[in-house]
C-alpha positions as CSV (number, residue, x, y, z in Angstrom):
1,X,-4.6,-30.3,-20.9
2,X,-4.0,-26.5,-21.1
3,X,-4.4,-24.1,-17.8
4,X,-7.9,-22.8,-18.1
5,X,-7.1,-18.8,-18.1
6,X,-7.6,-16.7,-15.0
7,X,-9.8,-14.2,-17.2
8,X,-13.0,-15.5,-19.5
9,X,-14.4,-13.1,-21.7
10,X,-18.1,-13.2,-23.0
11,X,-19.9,-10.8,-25.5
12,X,-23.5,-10.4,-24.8
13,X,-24.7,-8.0,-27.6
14,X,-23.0,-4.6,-26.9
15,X,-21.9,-5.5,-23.3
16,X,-18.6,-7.4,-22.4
17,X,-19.1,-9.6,-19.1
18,X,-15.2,-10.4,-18.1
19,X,-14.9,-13.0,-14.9
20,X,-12.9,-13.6,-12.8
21,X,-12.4,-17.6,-12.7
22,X,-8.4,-18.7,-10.6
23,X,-10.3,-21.4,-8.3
24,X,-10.3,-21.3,-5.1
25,X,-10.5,-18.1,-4.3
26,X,-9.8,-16.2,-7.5
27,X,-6.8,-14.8,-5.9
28,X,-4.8,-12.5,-8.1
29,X,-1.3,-13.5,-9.1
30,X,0.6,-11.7,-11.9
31,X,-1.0,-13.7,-14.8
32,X,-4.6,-12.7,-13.4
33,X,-3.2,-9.1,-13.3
34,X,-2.5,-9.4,-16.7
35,X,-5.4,-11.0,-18.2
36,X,-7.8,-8.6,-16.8
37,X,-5.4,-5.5,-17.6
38,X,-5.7,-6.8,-21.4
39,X,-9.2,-7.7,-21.4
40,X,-10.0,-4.0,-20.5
41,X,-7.5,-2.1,-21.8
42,X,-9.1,-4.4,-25.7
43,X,-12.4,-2.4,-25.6
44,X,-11.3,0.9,-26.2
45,X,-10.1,0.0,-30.0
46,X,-13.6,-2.1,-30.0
47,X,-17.0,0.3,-31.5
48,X,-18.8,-3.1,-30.6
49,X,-18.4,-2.6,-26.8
50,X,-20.3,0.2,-25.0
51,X,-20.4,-1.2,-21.7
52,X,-18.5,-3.9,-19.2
53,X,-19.5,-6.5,-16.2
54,X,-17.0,-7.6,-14.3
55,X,-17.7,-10.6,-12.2
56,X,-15.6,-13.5,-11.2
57,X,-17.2,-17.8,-10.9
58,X,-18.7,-19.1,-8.2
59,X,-20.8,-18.3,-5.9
60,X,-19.0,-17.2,-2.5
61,X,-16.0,-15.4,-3.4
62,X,-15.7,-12.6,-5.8
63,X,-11.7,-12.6,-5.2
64,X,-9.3,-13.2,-2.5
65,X,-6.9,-10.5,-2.8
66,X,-3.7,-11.0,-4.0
67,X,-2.1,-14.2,-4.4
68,X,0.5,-14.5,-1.3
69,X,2.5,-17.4,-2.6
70,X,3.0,-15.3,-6.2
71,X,3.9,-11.7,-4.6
72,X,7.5,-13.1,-3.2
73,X,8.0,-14.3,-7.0
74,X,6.6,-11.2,-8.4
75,X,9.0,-9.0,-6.0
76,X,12.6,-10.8,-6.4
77,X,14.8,-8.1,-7.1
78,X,16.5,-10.9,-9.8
79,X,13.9,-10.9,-12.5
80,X,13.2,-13.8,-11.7
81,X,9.8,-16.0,-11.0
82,X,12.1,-19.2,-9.7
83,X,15.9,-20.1,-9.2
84,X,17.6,-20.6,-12.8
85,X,14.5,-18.9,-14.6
86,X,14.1,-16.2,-17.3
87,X,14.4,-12.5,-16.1
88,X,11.3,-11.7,-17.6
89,X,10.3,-7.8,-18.6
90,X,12.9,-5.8,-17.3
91,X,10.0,-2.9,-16.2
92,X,8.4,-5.0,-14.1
93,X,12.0,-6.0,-11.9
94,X,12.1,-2.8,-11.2
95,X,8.9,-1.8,-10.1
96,X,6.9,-5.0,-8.9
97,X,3.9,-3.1,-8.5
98,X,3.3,-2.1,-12.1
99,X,1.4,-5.3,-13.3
100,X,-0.9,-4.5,-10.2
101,X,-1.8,-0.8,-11.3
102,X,-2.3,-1.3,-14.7
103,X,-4.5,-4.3,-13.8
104,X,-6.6,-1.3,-11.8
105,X,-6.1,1.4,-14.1
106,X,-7.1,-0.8,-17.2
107,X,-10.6,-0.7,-15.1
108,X,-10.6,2.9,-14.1
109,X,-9.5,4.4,-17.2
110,X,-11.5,1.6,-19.5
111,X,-12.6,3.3,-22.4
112,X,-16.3,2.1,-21.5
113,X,-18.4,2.1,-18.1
114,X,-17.6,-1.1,-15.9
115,X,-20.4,-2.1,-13.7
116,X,-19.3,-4.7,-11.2
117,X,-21.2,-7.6,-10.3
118,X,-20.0,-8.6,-6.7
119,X,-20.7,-12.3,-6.3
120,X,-19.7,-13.1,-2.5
121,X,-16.8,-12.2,-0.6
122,X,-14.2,-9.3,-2.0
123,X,-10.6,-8.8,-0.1
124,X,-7.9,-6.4,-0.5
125,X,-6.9,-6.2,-3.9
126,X,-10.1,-7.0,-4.8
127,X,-11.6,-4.4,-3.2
128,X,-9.5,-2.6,-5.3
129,X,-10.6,-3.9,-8.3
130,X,-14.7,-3.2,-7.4
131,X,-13.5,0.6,-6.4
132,X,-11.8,0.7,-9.8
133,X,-15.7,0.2,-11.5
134,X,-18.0,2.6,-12.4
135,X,-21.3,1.0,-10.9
136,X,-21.5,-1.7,-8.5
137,X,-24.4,-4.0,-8.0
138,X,-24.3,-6.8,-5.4
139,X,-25.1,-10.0,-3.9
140,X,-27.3,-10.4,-0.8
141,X,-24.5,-12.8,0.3
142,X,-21.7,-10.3,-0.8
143,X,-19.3,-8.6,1.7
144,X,-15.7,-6.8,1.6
145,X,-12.9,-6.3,4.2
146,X,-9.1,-4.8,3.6
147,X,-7.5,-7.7,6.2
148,X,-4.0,-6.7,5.2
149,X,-3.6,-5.9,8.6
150,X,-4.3,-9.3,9.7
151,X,-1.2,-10.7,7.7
152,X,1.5,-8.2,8.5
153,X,0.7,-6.1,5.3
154,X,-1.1,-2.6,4.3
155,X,-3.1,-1.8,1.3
156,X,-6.2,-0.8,-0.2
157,X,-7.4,2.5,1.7
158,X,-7.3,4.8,-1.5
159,X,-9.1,2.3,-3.2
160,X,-11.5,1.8,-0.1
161,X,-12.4,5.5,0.4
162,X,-13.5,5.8,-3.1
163,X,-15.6,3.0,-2.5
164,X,-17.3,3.5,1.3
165,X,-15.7,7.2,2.4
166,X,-13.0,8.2,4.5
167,X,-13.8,6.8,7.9
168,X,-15.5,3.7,7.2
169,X,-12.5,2.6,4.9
170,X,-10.1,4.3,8.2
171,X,-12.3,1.6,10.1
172,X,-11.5,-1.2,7.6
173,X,-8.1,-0.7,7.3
174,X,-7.2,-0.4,10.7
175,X,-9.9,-3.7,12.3
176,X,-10.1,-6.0,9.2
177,X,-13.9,-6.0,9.7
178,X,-16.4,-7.1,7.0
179,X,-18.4,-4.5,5.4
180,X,-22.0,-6.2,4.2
181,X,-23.7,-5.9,1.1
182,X,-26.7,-4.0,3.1
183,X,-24.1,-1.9,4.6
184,X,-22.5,-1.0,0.8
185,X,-26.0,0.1,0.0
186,X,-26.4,2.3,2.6
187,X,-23.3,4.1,2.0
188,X,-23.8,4.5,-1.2
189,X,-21.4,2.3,-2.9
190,X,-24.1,-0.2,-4.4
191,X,-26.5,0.3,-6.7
192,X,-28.8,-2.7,-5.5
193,X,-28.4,-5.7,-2.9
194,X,-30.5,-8.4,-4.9
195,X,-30.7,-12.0,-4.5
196,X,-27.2,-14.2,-5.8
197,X,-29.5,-15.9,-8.8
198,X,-30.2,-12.5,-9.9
199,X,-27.0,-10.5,-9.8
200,X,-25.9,-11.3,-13.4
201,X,-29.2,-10.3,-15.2
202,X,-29.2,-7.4,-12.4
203,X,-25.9,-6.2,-13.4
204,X,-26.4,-7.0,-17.4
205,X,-29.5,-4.8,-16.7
206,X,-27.6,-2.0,-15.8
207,X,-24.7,-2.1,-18.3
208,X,-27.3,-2.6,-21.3
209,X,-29.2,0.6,-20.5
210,X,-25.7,2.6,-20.9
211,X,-25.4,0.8,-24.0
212,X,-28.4,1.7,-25.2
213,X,-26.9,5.3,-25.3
214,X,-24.9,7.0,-28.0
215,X,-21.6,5.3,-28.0
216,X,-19.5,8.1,-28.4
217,X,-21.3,10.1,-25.3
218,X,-21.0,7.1,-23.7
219,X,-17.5,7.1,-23.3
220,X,-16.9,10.7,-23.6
221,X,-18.6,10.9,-20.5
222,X,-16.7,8.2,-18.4
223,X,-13.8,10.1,-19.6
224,X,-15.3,13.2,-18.6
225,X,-16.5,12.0,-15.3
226,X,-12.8,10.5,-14.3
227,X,-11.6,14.2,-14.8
228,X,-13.7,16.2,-13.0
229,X,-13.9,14.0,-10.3
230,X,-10.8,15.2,-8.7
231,X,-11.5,19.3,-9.3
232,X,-12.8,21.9,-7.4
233,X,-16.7,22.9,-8.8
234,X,-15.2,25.9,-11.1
235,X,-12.7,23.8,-12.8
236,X,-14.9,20.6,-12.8
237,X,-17.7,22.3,-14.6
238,X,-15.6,24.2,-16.9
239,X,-14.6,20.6,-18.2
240,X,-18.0,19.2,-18.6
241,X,-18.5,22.3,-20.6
242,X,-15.8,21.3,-23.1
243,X,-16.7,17.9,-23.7
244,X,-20.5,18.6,-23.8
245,X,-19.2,20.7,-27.0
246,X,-17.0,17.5,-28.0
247,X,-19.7,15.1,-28.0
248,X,-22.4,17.7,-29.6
249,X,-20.4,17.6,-33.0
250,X,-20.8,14.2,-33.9
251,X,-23.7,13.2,-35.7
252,X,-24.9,10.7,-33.2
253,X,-25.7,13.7,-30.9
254,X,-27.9,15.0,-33.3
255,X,-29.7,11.7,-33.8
256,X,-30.1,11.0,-29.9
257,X,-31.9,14.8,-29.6
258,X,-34.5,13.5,-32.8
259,X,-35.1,10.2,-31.6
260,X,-36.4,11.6,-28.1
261,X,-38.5,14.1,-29.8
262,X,-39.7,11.4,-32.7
263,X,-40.3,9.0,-29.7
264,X,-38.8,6.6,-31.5
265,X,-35.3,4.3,-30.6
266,X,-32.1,5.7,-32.0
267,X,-29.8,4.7,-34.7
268,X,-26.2,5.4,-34.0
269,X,-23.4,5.0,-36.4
270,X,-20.3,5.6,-35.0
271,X,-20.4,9.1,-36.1
């Protein structure tokens, strides 16, 4: 019987829920990079997504960080996964860390809004991955540490400080201590702590009423929002200026304004 794939992908209307599913501890190797980097990077040339959930199976861990037995495979300055094998893409020999950014980027720069759905326990890279979402609701039982410290290895601050602010990521970087759900909410990183049998529908929740919105302002405005978020208020605003022109050309602008003032639900059309 075939491998099941690291990476399931399931449409529910006009929202993709992509999981996370490399028992035990859906640790990422360079195959689960991959997957999820594809998965993602498909909806931009797909008018029947307007939102994403990323989740991963199970009920206790959300993922485990990078896969330490794959990274000395991933890194062999031969090419090579094993002794006598193919060379493989000659990019990723020479810079062993691209398969792990475009995995991230796919999710930053995803052509729709990500909300992730944080199941249990998230680690390293896979704190990474829930700072590369958009929205982020979580489980009561849910909780994230950067323990890279604790093996001998550093990582995931940038990632971190988007996700919790400067100090409390300096905190987990330097102790390896557990952040808590109810401690994610405080800070502003979560949406909503809710119960673990309510975190899918929670998070679907969410992603359907972007959905609901014009799909074209949709994305315009995750795109918008990724550039400005790095600019000074002048510049930042400037931008949003431009692309509130962009999106007001297309005709599903105009049929978002009369739908509001009909009172009625919109039809968009792609246009």
């Amino acid at each position: 019987m075939a491998d099941r794939p690291p990476v399931q992908v399931d449409r529910r209307g006009r929202v993709a829920v992509v999981t996370l599913d490399r028992p035990p501890v859906n640790a990422l190797d360079s195959g689960a990079f991959a997957a999820l980097a594809e998965a993602f990077e498909s909806f931009g040339s797909d008018r029947s997504i307007s939102a994403a959930v990323l989740t991963a199976a199970g009920d206790r861990i959300f993922c485990g960080g990078v896969d330490l037995e794959d990274s000395p495979r991933r890194m062999r300055p031969d090419g090579r996964q094993e002794d006598g094998g193919p060379q493989g893409d000659p990019r990723d020999q020479l810079d062993s860390g691209a398969i792990v950014r475009r995995c991230f980027w796919s999710i930053h720069d995803c052509a729709v809004p990500v909300v992730a759905a944080l199941n249990g326990s998230a680690v390293g890279a896979g704190v990474a991955l829930l700072a590369s979402c958009d929205l982020l609701v979580a489980s009561s039982a849910a909780r994230v540490a950067l323990k890279e410290i604790n093996v001998g290895v550093l990582g995931g601050y940038r990632h971190a400080q988007r996700l919790v602010g400067g100090w409390k990521a300096r905190r987990m970087l330097l102790t390896g201590d557990w952040v808590a759900a109810d401690e994610l909410l405080r800070l502003g990183a979560a949406e909503e702590v809710v119960e673990p049998d309510q975190l899918l529908p929670a998070a679907l929740g969410l992603a359907e009423r972007i959905a609901a919105n014009s799909p074209i302002a949709v994305r315009l405005a995750k795109e918008s929002a990724n550039r400005v978020e790095a600019l000074d208020l002048h510049d930042g605003y400037r931008l949003e200026q431009d692309y509130t022109l962009r999106v007001s050309r297309f005709a599903d602008s105009a049929e978002a304004r009369m739908a509001f003032l009909e009172k009625r639900s919109p039809d968009f059309v792609w246009e």
